[in-house]
C-alpha positions in Angstrom: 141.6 -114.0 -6.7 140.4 -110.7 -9.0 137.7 -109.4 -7.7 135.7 -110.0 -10.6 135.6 -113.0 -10.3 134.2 -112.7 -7.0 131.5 -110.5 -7.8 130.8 -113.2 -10.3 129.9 -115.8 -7.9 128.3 -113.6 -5.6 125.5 -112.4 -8.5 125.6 -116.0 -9.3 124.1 -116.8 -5.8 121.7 -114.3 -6.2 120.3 -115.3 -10.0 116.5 -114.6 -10.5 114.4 -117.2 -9.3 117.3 -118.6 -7.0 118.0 -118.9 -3.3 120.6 -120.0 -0.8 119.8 -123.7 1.6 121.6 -123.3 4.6 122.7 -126.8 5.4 125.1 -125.4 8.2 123.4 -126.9 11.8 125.9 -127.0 14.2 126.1 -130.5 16.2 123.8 -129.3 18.8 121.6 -128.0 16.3 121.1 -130.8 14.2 120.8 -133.2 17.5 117.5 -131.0 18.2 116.2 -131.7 14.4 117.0 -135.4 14.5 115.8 -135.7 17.7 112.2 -134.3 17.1 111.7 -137.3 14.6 113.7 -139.6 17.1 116.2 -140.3 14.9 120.0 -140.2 16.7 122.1 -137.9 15.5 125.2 -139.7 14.4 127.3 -139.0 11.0 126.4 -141.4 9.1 122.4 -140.2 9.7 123.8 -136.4 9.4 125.4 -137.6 5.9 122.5 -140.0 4.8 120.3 -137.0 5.5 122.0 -134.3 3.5 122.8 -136.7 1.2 118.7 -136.8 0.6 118.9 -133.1 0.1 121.7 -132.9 -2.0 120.8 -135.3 -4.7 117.3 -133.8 -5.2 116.8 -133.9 -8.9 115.1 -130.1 -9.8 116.6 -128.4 -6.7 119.4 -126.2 -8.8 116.3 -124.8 -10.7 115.4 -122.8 -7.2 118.9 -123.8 -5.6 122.0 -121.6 -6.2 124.3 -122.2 -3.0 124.3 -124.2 -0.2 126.1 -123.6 3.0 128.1 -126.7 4.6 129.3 -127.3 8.3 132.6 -128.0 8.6 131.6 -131.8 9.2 129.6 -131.6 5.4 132.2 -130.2 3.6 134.9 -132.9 4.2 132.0 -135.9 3.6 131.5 -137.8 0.7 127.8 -138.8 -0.9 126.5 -141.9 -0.6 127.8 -142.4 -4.0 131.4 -141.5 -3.2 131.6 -138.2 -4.8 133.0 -135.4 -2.2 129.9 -133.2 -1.2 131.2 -130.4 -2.5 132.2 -131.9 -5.7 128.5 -133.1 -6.3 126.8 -129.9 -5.6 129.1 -128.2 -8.5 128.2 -131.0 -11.1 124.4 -129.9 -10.4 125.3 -126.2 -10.4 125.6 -125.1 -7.3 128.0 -123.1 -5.2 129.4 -124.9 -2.1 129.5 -122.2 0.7 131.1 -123.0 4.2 129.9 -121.8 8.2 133.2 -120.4 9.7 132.4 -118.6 13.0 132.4 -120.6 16.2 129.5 -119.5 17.5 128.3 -117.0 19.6 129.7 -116.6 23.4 128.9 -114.5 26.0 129.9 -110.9 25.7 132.5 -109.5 28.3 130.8 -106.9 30.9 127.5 -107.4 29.0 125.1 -109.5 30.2 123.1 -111.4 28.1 124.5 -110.3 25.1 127.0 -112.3 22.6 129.9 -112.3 20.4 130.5 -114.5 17.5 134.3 -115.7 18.0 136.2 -117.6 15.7 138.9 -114.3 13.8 142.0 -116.6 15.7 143.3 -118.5 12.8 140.4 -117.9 10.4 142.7 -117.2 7.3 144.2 -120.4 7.4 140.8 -122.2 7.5 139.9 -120.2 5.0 142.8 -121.4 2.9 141.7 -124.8 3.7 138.0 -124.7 3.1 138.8 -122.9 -0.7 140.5 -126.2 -1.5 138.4 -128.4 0.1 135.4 -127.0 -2.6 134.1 -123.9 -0.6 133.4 -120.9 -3.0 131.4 -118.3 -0.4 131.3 -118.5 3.5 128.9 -117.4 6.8 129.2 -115.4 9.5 126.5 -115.0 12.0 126.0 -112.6 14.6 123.0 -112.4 17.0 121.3 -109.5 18.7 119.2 -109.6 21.3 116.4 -107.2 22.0 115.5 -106.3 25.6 115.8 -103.5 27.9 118.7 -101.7 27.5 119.4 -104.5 24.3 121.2 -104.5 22.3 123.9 -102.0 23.6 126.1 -100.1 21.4 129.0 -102.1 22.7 127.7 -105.3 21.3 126.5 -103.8 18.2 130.1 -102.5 17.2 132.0 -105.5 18.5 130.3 -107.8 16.4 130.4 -105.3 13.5 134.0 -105.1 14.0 134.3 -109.0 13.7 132.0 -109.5 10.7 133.9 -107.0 8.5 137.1 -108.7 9.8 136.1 -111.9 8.4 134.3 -110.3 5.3 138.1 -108.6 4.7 139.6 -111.9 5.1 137.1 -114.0 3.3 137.7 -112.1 -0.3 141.3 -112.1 0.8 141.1 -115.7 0.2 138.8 -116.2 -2.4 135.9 -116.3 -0.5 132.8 -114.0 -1.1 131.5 -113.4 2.5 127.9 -113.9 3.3 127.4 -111.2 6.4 124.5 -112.1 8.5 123.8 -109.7 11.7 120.0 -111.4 13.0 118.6 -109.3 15.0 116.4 -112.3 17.2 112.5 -111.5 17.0 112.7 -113.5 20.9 110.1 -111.4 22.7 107.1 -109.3 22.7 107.9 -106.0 21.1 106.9 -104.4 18.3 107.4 -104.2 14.8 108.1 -100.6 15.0 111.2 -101.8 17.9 112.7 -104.3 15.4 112.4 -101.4 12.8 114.7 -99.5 14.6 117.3 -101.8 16.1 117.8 -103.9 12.7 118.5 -99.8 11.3 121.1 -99.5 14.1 122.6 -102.6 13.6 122.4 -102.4 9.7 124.3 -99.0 10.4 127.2 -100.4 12.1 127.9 -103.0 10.0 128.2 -101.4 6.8 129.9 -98.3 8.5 132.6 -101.1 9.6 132.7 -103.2 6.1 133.6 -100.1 4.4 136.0 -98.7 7.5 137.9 -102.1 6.8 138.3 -102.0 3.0 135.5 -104.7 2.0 134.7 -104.9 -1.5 130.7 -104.3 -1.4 130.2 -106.0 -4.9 131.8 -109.3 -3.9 129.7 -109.6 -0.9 126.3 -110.6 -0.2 124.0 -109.7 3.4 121.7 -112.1 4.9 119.6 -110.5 7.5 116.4 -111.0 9.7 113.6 -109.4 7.9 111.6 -106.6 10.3 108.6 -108.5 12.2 106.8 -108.3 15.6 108.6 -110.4 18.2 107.1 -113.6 18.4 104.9 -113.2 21.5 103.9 -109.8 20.6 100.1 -109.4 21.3 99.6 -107.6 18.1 101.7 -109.1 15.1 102.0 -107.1 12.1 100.6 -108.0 9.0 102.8 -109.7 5.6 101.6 -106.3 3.8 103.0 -104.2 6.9 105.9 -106.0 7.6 107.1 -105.9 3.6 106.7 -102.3 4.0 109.0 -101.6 7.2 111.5 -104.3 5.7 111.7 -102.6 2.7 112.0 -99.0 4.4 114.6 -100.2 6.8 116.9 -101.9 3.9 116.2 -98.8 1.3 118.2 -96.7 4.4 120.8 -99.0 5.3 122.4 -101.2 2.7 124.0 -99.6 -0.1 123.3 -99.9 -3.5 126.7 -101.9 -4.2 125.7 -104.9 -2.8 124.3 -107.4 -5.4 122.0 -109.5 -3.1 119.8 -109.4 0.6 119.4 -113.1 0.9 117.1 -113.0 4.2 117.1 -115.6 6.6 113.7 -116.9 7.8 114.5 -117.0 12.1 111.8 -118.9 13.8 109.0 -117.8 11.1 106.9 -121.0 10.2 108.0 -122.3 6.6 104.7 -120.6 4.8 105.3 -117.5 6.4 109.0 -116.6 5.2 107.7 -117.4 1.8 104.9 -115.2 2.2 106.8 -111.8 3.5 109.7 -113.1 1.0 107.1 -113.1 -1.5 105.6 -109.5 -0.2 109.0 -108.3 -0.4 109.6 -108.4 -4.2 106.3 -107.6 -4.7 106.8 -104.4 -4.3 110.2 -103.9 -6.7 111.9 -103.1 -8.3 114.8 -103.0 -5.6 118.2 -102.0 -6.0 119.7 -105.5 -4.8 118.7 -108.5 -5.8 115.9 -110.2 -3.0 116.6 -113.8 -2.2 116.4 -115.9 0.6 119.2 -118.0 2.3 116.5 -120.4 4.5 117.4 -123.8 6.8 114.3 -124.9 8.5 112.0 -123.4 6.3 113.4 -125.2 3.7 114.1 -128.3 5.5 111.3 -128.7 8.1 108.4 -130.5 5.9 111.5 -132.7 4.2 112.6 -133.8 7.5 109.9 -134.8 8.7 108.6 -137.0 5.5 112.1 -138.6 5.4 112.4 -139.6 9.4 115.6 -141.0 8.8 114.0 -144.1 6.6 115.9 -145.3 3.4 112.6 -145.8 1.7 111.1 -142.4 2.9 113.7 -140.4 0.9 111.5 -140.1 -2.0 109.0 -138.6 0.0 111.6 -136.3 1.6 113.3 -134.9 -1.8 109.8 -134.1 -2.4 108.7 -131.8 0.3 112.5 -130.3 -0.2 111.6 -130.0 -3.6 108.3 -128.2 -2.9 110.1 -125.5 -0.1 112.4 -124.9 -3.0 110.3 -124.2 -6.0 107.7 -122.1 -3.3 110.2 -120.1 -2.2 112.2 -119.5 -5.9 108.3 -118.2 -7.2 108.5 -115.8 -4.0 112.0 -114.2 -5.7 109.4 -112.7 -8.3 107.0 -112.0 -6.2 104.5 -114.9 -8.1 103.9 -116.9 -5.1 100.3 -117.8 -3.6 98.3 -119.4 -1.2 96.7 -120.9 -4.1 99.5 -122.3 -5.3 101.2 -123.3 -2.2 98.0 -125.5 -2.0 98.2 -126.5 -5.7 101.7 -127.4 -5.9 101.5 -129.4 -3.5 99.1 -131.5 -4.2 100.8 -132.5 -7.0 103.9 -133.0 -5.3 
């Protein structure tokens, strides 16, 4: 596929007022959800439920992509229409999760690497057919003494540009996601400085292999205290560092940061979201690529009920339009609180 085309779709999943829904839980992952509104996690309640969320009438207004699991990709609506096939009739990209998780690093303790390289060009091949237009890698970082090493840095800067190479290769623009986990109690200034190392690596890798930085798109943790730091920073202060950090690190080429939102509390990834592109222009585009801050409040007002999905679309609905005000940096408490009232 040109490459044109490819930096097509990626500005595409990037378009103002837009943002990425990452509907990619693993099995263990979505067990956890379903099992915190004691519902059992079986396919035909994984489909019902996405099928709420994918049918949400408004949601391509704030909604340009969503990533499927591999499960997902190959299920049909309740309607019949391939999932795929019914996100593209409302306008919006069908991405697909190919790594295979994260595994424990060799001779480095408590530190990971994302596998899933061996045979990931021909499921790449099979996922572009099957309705997939961009795709996800995740790596994690762990911060801790000695944490994370340069060892695990590289290795799993090695393996995203690998798939990133193979992913346009296919067709595919590559979403790169290195999260640095906010697990702990250092500071904001510690994050600052390990999402710049890691940030490093990556994109001295990407270009090392021959990835095309226009047809790609990042999806990183945005800078933050760890979460049982005794002194958090501020939305202000962490806007400020975040910004800093990706000003050093990413370059220019790349259309789109579409952050992830980690264990932040729904509110707050809009809020430093929001913070973010308040203080633009930026050279890339500033979007968000969220899954339980875009799902949590849904899930819960849907609880796996027929006649609750209504009520879930709704809540969906709500994350959606919060967090697509937040790409302009027009988001406020006030109207978190108005909008959803009338929701």
């Amino acid at each position: 596929m040109a490459v044109e085309t490819l930096e097509e779709t990626a500005r595409a999943l990037v378009a103002p007022g837009k943002g990425i829904l990452a509907a990619d839980e693993s099995d263990s992952t979505i067990k956890k959800r379903f099992d915190s509104i004691s519902i059992e996690s079986t396919e035909d309640n994984r489909r019902a439920y996405r099928d709420m969320l994918f049918t949400t009438e408004g949601a391509e207004q704030y909604i340009s992509g969503v990533i499927l699991f591999d499960e997902t990709i190959r299920q049909t609506a309740l309607g019949g229409t391939p999932f795929p096939r019914l996100l593209e009739r409302k306008g919006i990209i069908p991405g697909i999760k190919v790594d295979l998780g994260a595994k424990e690093l060799a001779n480095a303790p408590g530190e990971t690497i994302t596998e899933g390289l061996d045979g990931l060009r021909e499921r790449l091949a099979e996922y572009r057919a099957l309705g997939a237009r961009f795709a996800k890698w995740r790596a994690t970082y762990y911060i801790g003494e000695g944490k994370p090493s340069q060892y695990a840095m590289w290795t799993n800067a090695h393996a995203l540009a690998r798939y990133a190479a193979l992913c346009q290769e296919q067709g595919l623009v590559p979403i790169v996601e290195p999260e640095v986990l906010m697990d702990g109690d250092h500071t904001i200034d510690t994050s600052f400085s390990v999402t710049s190392r890691v940030l490093s690596a990556v994109y001295t890798e990407l270009h090392d292999q021959r990835v095309h930085l226009e047809a790609t798109l990042l999806k990183p943790n945005m800078v933050l205290s760890g979460y049982d730091a005794a002194d958090k920073a501020d939305v202000q202060q962490v806007a400020e560092l975040t910004v800093t950090c990706f000003n050093r690190h990413v370059p220019v080429a790349v259309p789109g940061i579409v952050f992830l939102s980690g264990g932040q509390s729904d509110e707050a990834a809009t809020a430093h979201l929001n913070a973010i592109n308040a203080m633009g222009p930026h050279p890339w585009e500033i979007s968000f690529s969220y899954g339980r801050a875009l799902q949590a409040p849904s899930l819960k007002a849907w609880s796996g009920q027929a006649d609750s999905v209504p009520a879930g679309q709704a809540a969906y609905l709500h994350r959606a339009h919060m967090n697509g005000l937040a790409r302009s940096g027009s988001w406020s408490p006030e109207l978190e609180q108005k909008a959803g009232a009338a929701a």
